[in-house]
N, C-alpha and C positions, 0 to 999 in steps of 0.2 A: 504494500500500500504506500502511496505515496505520502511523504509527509507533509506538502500543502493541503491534500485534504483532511490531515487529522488538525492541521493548523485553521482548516475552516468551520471543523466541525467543533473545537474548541470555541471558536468566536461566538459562533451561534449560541452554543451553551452559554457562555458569558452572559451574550444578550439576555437568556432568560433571565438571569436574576429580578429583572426590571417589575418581571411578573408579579415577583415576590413580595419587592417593595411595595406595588399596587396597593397588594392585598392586604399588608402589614400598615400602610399610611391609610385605608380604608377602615380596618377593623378599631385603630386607633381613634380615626375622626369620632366614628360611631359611638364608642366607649365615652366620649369627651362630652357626646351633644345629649348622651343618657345622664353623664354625670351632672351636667347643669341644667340638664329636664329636673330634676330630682331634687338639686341645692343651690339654686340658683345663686346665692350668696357665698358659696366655694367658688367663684367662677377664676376668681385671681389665684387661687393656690392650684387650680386644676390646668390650667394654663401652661405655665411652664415645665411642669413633666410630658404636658403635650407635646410641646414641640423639641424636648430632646429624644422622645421617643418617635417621633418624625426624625427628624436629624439623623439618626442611629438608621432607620427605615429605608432612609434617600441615600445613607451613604454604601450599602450594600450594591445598590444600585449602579452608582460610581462607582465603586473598585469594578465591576461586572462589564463596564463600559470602559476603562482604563484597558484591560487585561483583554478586554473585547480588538480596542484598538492596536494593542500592543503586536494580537497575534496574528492580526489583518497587517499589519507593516512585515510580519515575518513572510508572507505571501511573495512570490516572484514572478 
């Protein structure tokens, strides 16, 4: 087998991580819009776990497109 294609079939895999994050900055939103259905007066302490818990989410995503691009330049 040639190794551009394991080098293509790696990118593609990368790319998926994207998927992940999706669902992971999805399941968070939802988590967030339940918690201040509920307390609305926690909305300032609920906040900022939200969005390092995005942050953490997004950044799988990036490495996933780093490593994506990386093995796309290893292509000839």
């Amino acid at each position: 087998m040639d190794l551009n294609v394991l080098f293509g079939v790696g990118a593609g895999i990368a790319v998926v991580t994207g998927i992940g994050a999706g669902i992971g900055i999805g399941i968070a939103t939802s988590g967030l819009v339940q918690a201040i259905a509920r307390q609305p007066e926690a909305t300032g302490k609920f906040t900022p776990m939200f969005f390092v818990g995005v942050a953490l989410a997004e950044s799988t995503a990036i490495y996933g497109l780093v490593i994506a691009i990386l093995l796309i330049s290893k292509l000839s």
